[in-house]
C-alpha positions as CSV (number, residue, x, y, z in Angstrom):
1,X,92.4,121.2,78.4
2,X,92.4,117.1,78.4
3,X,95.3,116.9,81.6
4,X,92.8,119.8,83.2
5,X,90.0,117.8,83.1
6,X,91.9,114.8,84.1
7,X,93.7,116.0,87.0
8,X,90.1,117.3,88.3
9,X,88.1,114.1,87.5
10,X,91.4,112.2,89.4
11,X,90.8,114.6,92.4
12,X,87.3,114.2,92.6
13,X,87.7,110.3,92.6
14,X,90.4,110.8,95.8
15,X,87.8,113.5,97.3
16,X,85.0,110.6,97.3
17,X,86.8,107.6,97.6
18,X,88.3,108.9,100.7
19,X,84.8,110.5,101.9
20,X,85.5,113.6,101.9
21,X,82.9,115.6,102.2
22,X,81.9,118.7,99.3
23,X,82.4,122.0,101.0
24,X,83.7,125.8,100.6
25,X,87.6,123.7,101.3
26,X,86.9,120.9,98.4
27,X,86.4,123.3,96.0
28,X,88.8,125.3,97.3
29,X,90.9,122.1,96.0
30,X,89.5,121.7,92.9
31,X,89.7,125.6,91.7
32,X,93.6,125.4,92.8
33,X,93.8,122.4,90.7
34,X,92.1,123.9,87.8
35,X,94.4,126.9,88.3
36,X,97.5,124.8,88.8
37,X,97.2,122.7,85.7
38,X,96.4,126.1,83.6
39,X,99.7,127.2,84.7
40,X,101.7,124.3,84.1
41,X,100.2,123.7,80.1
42,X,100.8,127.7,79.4
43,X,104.6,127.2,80.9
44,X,104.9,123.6,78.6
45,X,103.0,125.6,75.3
46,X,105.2,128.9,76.0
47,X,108.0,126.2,76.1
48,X,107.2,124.4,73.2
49,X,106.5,127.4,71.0
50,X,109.9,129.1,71.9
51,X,111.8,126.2,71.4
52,X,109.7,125.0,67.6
53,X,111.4,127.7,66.0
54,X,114.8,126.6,66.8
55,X,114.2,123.0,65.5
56,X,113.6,121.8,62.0
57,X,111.6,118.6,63.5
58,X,108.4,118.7,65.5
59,X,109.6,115.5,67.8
60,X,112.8,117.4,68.7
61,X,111.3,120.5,69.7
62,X,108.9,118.5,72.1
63,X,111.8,116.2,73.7
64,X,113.9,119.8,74.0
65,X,110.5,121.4,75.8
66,X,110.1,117.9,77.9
67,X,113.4,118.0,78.7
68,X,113.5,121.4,80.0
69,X,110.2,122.4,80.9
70,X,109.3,119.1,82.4
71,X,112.2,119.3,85.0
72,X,111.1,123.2,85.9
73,X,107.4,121.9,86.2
74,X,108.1,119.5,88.7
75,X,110.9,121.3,90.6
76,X,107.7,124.0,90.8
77,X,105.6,120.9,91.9
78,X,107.6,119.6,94.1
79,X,108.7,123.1,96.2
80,X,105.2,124.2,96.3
81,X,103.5,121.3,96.7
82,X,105.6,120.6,99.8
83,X,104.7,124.4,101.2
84,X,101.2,122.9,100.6
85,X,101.9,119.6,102.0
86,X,102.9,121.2,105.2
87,X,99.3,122.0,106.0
88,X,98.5,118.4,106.7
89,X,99.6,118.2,109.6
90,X,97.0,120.4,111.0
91,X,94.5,119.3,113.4
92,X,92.2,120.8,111.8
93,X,90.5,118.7,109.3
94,X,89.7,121.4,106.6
95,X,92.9,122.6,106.7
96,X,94.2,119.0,106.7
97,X,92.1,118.4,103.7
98,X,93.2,121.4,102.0
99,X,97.4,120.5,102.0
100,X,97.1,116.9,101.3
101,X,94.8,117.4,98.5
102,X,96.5,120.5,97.1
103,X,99.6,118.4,97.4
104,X,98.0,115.4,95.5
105,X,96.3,118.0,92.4
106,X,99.2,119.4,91.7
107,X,101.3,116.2,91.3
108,X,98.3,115.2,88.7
109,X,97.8,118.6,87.1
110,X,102.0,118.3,86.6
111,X,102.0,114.3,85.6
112,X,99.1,114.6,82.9
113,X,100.6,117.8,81.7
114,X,103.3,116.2,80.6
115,X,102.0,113.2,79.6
116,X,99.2,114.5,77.5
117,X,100.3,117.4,76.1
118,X,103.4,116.5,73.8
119,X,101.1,113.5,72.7
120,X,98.6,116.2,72.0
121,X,101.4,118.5,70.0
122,X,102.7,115.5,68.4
123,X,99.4,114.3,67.0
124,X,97.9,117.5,66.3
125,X,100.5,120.3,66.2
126,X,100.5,124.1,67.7
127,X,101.3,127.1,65.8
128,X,102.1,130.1,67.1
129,X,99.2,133.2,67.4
130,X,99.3,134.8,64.2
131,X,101.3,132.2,62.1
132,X,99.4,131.7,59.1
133,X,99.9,128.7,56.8
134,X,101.4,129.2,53.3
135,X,98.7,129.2,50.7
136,X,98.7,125.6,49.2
C-alpha cells in the first residue's frame, strides 16, 4: 500500500507543479497509477511467496524475488510504458497529458515497488494465506 500511495502523491506533485489542470484525463492518470502499482506489488508478493519456500533465509528469498521479479517489472514498465509514451506526441493536450503522465506513474508505481516493498518484507515479514504459526 505505502509505494501505492507514494507513486500517487509523486504524480499529483508532477500534475500541479507542472499546472496541469484536474479533469476526467488526470484522473484518468491517477486510477491507471493506482492500478499499475496494484499490479506490480501482487507480481513482487506472488514472487516473493513462491520463492520463501525454496529458501531457508528471509533475505535470500527477497534478493532471488528482486532479482527476478524486479527485472520482469521493469521490462513490463518499460514496453508499456513506451506504448504509453507514444501518446505524447499528440497535439492534443489531453491526450498529451494522458502518455506522458501514464509514462511517468508507471516508472514510480515500478521504482517504489521495489524499493519499499522488500524493506517492507524484511522488516515485517509475509506469510502465505492460510499459514498458521506453530503454537509457541
Amino acid at each position: 500500500m505505502i509505494p501505492i500511495v507514494l507513486s500517487t502523491l509523486f504524480v499529483y506533485a508532477l500534475l500541479g507543479f507542472f499546472g496541469v489542470a484536474i479533469n476526467v484525463v488526470t484522473v484518468i492518470i491517477v486510477n491507471t497509477c493506482i492500478g499499475i502499482g496494484i499490479d506490480y506489488a501482487i507480481h513482487f508478493t506472488a514472487g516473493y511467496l513462491f520463492l520463501r519456500g525454496r529458501y531457508a533465509a528471509r533475505r535470500d528469498a527477497l534478493a532471488a524475488t528482486a532479482r527476478i521479479k524486479g527485472a520482469v517489472i521493469m521490462f513490463n514498465t518499460l514496453v508499456v510504458g513506451i506504448g504509453f509514451l507514444v501518446l505524447a506526441f499528440s497535439s492534443f493536450s489531453p491526450v498529451r497529458d494522458l502518455g506522458l503522465f501514464v509514462f511517468v506513474s508507471m516508472a514510480a508505481s515500478s521504482t517504489f515497488s521495489l524499493m519499499f516493498l522488500p524493506v517492507l518484507f524484511s522488516l515485517f515479514g509475509i506469510r502465505a494465506p492460510g499459514v498458521r504459526r506453530p503454537a509457541a
